[in-house]
C-alpha positions as CSV (number, residue, x, y, z in Angstrom):
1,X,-10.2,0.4,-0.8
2,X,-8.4,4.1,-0.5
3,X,-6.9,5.6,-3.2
4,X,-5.1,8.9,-3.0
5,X,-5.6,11.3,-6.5
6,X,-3.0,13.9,-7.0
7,X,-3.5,15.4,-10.2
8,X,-3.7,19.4,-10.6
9,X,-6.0,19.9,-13.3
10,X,-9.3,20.1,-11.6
11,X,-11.5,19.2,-14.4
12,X,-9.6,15.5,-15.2
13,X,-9.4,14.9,-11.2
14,X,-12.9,15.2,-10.7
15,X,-13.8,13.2,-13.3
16,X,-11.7,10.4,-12.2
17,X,-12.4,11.2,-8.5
18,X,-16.5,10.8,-9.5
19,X,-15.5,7.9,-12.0
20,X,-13.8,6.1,-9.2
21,X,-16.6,6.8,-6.7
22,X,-18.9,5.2,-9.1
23,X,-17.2,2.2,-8.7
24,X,-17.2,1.7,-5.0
25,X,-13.5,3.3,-4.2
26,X,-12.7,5.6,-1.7
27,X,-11.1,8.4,-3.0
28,X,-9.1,11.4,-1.7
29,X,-8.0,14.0,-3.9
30,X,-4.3,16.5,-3.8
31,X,-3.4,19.2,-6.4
32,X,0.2,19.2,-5.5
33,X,2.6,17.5,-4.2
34,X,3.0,18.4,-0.4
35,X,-0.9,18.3,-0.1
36,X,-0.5,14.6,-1.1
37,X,2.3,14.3,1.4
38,X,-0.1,16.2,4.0
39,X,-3.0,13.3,3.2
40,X,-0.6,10.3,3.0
41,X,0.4,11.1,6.6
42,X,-3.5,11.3,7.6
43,X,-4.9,8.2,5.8
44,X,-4.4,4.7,5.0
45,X,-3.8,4.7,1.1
46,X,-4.0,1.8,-0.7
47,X,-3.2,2.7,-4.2
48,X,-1.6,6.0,-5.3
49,X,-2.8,7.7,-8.5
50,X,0.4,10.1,-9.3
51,X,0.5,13.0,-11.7
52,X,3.8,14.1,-12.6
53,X,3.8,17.7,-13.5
54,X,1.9,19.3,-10.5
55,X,3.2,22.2,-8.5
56,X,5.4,22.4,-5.3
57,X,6.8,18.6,-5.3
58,X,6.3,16.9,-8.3
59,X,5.4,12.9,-8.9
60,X,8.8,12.1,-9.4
61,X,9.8,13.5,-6.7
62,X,7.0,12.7,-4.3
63,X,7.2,8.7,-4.9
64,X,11.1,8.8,-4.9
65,X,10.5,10.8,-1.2
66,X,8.0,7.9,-0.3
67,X,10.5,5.1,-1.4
68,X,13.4,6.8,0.9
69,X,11.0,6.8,4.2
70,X,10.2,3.2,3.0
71,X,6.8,3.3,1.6
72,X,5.7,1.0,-0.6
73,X,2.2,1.4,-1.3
74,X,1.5,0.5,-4.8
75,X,1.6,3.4,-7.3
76,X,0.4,4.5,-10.8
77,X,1.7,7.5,-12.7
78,X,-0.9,9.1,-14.8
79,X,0.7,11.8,-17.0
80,X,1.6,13.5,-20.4
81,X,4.9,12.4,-20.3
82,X,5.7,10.1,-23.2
83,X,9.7,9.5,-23.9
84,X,10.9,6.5,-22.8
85,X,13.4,8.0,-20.6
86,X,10.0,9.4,-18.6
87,X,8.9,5.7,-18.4
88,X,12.2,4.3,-17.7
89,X,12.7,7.0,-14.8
90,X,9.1,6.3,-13.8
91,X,9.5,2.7,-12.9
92,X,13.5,2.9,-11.6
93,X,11.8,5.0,-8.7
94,X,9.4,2.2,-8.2
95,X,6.1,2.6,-9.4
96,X,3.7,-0.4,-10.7
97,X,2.2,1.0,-13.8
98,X,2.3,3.8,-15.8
99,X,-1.0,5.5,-18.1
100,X,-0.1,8.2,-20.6
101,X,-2.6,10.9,-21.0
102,X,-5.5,11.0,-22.6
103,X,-6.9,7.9,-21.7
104,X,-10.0,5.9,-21.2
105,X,-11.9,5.8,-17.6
106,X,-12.2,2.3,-18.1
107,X,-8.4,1.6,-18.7
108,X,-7.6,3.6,-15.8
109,X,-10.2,1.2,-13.6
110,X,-8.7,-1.9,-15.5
111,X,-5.0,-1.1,-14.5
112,X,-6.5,-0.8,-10.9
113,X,-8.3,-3.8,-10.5
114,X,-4.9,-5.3,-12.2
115,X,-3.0,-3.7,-9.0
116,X,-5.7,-5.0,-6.7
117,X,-5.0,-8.4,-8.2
118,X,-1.1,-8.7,-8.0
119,X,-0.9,-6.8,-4.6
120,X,-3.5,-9.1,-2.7
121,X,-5.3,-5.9,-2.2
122,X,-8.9,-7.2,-1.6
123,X,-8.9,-11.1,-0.5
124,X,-11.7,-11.9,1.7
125,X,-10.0,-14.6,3.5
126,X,-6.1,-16.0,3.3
127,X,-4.7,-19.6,3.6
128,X,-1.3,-19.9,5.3
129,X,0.4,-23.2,4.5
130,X,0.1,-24.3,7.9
131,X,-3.6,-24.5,7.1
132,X,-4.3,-21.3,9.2
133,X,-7.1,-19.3,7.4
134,X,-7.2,-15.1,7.9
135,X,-11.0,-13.3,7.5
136,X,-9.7,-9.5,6.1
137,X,-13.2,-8.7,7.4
138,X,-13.7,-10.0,10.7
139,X,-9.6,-9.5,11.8
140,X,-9.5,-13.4,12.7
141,X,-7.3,-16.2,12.3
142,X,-8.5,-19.5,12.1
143,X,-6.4,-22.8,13.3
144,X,-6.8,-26.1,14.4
145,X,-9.9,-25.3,15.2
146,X,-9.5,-22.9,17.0
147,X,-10.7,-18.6,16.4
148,X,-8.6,-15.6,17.5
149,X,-9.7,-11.9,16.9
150,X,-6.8,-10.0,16.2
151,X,-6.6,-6.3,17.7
152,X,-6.2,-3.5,14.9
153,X,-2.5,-3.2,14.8
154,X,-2.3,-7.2,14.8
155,X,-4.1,-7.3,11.8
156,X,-2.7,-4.5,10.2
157,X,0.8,-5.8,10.6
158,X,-0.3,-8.8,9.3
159,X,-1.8,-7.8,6.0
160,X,1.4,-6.0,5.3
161,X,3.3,-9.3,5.4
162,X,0.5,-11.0,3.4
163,X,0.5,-7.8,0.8
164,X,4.6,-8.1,1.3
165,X,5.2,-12.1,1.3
166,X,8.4,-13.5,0.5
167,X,10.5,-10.5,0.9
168,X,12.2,-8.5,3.8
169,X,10.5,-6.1,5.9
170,X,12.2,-3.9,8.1
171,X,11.0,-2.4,11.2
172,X,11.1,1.0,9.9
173,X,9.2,0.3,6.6
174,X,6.4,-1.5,9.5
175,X,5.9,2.1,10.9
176,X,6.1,3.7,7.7
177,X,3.4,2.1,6.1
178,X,1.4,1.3,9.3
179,X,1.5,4.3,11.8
180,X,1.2,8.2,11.3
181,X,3.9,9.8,11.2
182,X,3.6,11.3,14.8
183,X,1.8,8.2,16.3
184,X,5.4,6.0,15.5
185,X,5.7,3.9,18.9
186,X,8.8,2.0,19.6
187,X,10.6,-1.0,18.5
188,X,9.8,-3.2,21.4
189,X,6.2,-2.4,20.9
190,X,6.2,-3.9,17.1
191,X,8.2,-6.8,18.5
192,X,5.5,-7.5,21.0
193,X,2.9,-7.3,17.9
194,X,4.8,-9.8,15.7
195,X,5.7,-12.3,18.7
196,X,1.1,-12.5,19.6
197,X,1.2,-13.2,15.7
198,X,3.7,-16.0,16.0
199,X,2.2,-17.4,19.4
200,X,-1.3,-17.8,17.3
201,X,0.4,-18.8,13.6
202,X,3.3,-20.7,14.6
203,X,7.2,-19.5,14.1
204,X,7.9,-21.1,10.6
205,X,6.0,-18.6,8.9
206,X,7.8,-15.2,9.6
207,X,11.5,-15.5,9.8
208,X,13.5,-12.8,11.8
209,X,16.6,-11.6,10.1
210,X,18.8,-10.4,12.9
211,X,19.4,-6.3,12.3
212,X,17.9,-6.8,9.2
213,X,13.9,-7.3,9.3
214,X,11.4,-10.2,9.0
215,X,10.3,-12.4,6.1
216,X,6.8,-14.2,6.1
217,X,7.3,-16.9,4.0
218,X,3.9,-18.4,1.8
């Protein structure tokens, strides 16, 4: 589990980078907003941990930047900000959860695990209603009987529609969230993905939406 830390005073982000750590999380840390950006584009982040007031691009600014280029990986503003009109503007850009500082360690971890919970973030195995079974682990899928390794993209494609169920995904918000920004490869490729995951799971499960997107259905 990756989590990207932006948060500009270096005392509090080490102690939560070190905190974190201690509790078996990857963590990368930013001091301002385009640094974040910078590591967003090189990693696969699984939970953002926002500040708002940091230099350059600011929290706000950064998630609503995120949410434009489609994005969606699940967020949590840690911050001084305390109106209501911060929280309302907070979770109108999108994010999951919002901490107000100071807080506890352990409420921090709590609000994770919480995010971890709701997002499907660490599942060992999944159960399709087809009776298909996915291993996160081993990258396999399970049916009738039957084993089949999934290559890297494969699986990575399909965890997004497992994290993502029951809503529409577009093919741009696919390479958003999936590929590096300068590794994007082309529509016909992602189509090529999605039809070995249909050839192995069956076509009921993820519905094309013509110009629109997919849907996996659970």
């Amino acid at each position: 589990m990756k989590i990207l830390l932006l948060e500009d005073d270096v005392i509090l982000n080490e102690l939560i980078c070190e905190y974190l750590e201690e509790k078996g999380f990857e963590v990368v840390v930013a001091f301002d907003g385009y640094e974040a950006l910078d590591l967003i584009k090189e990693h696969s982040i699984d939970i953002l941990l926002l500040d708002v007031g940091v230099p350059k691009l600011n929290g706000f600014e950064l998630l609503e930047y995120l949410k434009d280029i489609g994005i969606t990986t699940p967020t949590i503003y840690i911050t001084s900000l305390s109106s209501a009109k911060d929280l309302e503007k907070a979770f109108n850009i999108g994010c999951d959860d919002y901490i107000k500082k100071p807080f506890e360690l352990k409420e921090l971890e709590v609000r994770i695990q919480y995010l971890i919970k709701t997002h499907k973030l660490n599942i060992e195995e999944f159960q399709f209603k087809n009776g298909a079974l996915y291993n996160f682990e081993s990258k396999s899928i399970t049916i009738d009987g039957n084993h089949h390794t999934l290559s890297q993209k494969e699986a990575q494609i399909l965890e997004y529609f497992i994290q993502n169920s029951n809503r529409v995904i577009s093919l741009d918000e696919l390479v958003s969230n999936i590929w590096e920004f300068d590794t994007a490869p082309t529509y016909a490729t992602i189509r090529t993905y999605i039809k070995n995951l249909r050839k192995i799971l069956g076509k009921d499960l993820l519905t094309t939406l013509k110009g629109v997107g997919y849907k996996f259905t659970v």
